[in-house]
Biotite code that builds the C-alpha atoms (Angstrom):
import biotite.structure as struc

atoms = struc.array([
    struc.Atom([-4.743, -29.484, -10.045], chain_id="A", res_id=1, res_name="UNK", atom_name="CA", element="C"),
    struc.Atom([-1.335, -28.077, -11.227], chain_id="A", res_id=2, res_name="UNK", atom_name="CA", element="C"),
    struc.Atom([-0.579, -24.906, -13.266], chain_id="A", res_id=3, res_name="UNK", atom_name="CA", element="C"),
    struc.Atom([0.110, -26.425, -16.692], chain_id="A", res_id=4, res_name="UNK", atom_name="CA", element="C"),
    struc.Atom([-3.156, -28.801, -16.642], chain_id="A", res_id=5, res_name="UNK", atom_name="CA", element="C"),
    struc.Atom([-4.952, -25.286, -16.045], chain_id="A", res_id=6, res_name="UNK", atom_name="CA", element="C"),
    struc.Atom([-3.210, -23.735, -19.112], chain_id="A", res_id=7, res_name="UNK", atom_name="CA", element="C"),
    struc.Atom([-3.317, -26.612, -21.237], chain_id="A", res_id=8, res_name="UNK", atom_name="CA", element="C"),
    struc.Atom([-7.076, -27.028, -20.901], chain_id="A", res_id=9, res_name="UNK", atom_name="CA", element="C"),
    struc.Atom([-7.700, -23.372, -21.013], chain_id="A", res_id=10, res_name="UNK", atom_name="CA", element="C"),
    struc.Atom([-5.126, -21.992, -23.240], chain_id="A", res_id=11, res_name="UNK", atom_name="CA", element="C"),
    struc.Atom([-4.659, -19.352, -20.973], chain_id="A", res_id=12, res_name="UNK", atom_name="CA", element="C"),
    struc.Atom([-2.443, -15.845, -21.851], chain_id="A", res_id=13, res_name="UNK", atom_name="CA", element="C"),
    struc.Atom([0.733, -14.838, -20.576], chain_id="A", res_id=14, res_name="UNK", atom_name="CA", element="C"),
    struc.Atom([-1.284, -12.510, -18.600], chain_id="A", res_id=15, res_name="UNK", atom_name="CA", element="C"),
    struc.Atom([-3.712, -14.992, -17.198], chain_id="A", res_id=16, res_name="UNK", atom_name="CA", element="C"),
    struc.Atom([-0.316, -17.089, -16.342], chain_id="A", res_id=17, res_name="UNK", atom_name="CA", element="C"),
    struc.Atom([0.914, -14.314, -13.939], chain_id="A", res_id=18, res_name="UNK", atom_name="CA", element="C"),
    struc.Atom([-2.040, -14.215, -12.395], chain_id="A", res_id=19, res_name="UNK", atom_name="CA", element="C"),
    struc.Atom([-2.282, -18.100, -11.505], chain_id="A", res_id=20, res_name="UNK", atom_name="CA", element="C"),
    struc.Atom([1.445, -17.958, -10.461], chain_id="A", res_id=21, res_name="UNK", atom_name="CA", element="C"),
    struc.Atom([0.373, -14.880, -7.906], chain_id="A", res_id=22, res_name="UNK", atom_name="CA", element="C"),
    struc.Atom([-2.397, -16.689, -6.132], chain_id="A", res_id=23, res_name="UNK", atom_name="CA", element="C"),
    struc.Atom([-0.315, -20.404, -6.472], chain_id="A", res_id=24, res_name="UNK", atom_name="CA", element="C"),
    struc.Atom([2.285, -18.481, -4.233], chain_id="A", res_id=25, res_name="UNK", atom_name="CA", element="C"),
    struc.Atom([-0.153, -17.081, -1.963], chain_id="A", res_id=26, res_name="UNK", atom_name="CA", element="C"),
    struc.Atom([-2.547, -20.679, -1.595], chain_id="A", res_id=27, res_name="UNK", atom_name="CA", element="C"),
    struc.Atom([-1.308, -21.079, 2.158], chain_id="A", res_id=28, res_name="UNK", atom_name="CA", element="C"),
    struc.Atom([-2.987, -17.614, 2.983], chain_id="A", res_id=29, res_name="UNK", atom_name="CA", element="C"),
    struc.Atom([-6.141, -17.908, 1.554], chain_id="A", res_id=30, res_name="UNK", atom_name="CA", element="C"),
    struc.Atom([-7.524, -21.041, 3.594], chain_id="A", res_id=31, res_name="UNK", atom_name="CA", element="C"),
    struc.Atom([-10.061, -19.096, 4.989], chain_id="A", res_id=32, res_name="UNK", atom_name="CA", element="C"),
    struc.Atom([-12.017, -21.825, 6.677], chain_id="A", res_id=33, res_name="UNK", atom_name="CA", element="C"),
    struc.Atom([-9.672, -23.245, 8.407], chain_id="A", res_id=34, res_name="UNK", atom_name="CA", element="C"),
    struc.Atom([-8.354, -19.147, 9.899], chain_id="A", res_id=35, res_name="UNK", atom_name="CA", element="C"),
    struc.Atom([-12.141, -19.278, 11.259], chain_id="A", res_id=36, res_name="UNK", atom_name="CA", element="C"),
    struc.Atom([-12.116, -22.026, 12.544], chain_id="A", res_id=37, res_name="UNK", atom_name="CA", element="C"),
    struc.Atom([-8.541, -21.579, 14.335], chain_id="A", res_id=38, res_name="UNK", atom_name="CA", element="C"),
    struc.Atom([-9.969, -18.278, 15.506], chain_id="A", res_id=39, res_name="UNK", atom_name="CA", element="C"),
    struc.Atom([-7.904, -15.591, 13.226], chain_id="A", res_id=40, res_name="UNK", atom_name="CA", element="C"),
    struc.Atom([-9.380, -12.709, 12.318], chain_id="A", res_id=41, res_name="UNK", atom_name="CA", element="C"),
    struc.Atom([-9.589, -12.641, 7.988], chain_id="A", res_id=42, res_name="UNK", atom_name="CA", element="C"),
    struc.Atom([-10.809, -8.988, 7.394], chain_id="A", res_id=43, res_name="UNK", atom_name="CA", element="C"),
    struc.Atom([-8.850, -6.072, 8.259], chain_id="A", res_id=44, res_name="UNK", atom_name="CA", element="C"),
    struc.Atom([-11.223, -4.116, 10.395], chain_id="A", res_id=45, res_name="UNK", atom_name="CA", element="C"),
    struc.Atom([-9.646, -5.703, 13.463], chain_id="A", res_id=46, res_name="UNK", atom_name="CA", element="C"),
    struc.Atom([-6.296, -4.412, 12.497], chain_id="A", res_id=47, res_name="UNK", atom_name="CA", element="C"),
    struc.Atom([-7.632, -1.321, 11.683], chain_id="A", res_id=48, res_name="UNK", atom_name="CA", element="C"),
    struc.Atom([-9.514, -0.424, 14.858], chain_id="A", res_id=49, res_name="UNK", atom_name="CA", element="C"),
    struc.Atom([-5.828, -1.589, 16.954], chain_id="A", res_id=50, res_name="UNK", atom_name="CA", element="C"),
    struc.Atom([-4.206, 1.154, 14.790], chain_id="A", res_id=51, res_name="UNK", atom_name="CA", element="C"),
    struc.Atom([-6.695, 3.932, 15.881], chain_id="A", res_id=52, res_name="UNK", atom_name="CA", element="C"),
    struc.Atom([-6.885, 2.779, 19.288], chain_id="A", res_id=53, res_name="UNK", atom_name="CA", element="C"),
    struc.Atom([-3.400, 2.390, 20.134], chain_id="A", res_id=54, res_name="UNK", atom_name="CA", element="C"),
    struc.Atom([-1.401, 4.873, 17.190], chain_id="A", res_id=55, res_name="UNK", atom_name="CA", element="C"),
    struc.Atom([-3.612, 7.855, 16.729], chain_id="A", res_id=56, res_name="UNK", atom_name="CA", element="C"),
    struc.Atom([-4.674, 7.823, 20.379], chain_id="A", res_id=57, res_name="UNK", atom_name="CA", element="C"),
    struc.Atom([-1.552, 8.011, 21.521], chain_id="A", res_id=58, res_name="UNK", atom_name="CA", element="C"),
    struc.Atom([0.196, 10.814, 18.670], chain_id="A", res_id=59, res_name="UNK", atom_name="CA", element="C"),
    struc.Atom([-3.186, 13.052, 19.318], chain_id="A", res_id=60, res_name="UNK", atom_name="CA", element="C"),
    struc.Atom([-2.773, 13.207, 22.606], chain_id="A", res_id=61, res_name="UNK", atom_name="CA", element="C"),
    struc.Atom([-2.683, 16.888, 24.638], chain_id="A", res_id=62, res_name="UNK", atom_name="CA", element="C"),
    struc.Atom([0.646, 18.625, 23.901], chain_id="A", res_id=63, res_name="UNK", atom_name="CA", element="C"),
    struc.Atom([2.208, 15.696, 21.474], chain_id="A", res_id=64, res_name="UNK", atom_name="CA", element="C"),
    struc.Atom([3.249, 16.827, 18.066], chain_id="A", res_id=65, res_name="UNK", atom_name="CA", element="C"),
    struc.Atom([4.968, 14.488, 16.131], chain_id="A", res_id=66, res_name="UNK", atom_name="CA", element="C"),
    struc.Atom([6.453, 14.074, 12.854], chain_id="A", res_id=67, res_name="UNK", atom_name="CA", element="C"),
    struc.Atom([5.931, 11.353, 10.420], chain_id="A", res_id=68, res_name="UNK", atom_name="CA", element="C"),
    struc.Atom([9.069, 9.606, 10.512], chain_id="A", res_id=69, res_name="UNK", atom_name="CA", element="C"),
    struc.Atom([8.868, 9.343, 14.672], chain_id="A", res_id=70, res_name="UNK", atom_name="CA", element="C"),
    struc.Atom([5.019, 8.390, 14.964], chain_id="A", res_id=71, res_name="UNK", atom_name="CA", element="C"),
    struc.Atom([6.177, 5.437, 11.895], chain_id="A", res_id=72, res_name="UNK", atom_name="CA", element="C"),
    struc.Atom([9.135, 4.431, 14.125], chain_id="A", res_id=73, res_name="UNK", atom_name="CA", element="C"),
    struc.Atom([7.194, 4.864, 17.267], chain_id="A", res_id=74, res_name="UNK", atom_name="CA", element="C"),
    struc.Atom([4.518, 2.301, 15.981], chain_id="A", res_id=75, res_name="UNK", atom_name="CA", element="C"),
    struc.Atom([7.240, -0.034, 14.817], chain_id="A", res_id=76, res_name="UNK", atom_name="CA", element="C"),
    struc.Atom([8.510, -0.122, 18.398], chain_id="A", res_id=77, res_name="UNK", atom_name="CA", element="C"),
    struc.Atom([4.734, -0.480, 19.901], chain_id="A", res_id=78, res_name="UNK", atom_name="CA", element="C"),
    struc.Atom([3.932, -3.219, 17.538], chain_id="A", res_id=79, res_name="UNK", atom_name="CA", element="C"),
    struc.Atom([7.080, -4.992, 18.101], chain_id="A", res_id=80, res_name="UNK", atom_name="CA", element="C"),
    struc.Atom([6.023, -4.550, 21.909], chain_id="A", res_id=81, res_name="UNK", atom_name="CA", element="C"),
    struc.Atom([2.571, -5.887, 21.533], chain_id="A", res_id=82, res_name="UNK", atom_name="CA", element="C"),
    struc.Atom([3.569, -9.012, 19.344], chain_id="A", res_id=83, res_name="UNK", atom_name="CA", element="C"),
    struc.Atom([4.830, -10.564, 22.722], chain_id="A", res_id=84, res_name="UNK", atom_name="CA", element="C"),
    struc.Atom([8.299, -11.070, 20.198], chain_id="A", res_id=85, res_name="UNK", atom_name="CA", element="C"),
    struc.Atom([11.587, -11.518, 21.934], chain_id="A", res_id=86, res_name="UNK", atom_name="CA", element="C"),
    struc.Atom([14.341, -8.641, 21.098], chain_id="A", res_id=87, res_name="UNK", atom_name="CA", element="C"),
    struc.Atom([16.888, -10.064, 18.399], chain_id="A", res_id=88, res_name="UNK", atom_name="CA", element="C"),
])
């Protein structure tokens, strides 16, 4: 099913458009099944137990104080790290 066949039918508003055009862009992320299936994680608690475990752990540790800017740039560097990605 296209875009205009769903406006046509519906005679959808310019705001209902923009939404359709948002989630037509973003189809390819939203097969859920198939991310189960392939063993991908779909919610973000995953992501958000990494952060605590390997960000705050380390920035709260005895002694460290950090500002923003250097924890940001320091978990841009971990992440990089743990991603397994090859330096550019």
């Amino acid at each position: 099913m296209n875009i205009e066949a769903v406006l046509r039918d519906l005679e959808a508003s310019e705001q209902a458009l923009t939404h359709l055009l948002y989630l037509e862009k973003r189809k390819d992320n939203m097969r859920y099944g198939w991310f189960r299936r392939n063993g991908y994680y779909i919610g973000s608690g995953h992501v958000e137990a990494a952060v605590r475990v390997l960000i705050v752990r380390r920035c709260k540790q005895a002694g460290m104080h950090w500002r923003h800017a250097n924890a940001v740039r320091m978990a841009a560097i971990h992440a990089h790290y743990r991603s397994h990605r090859k330096a550019t």
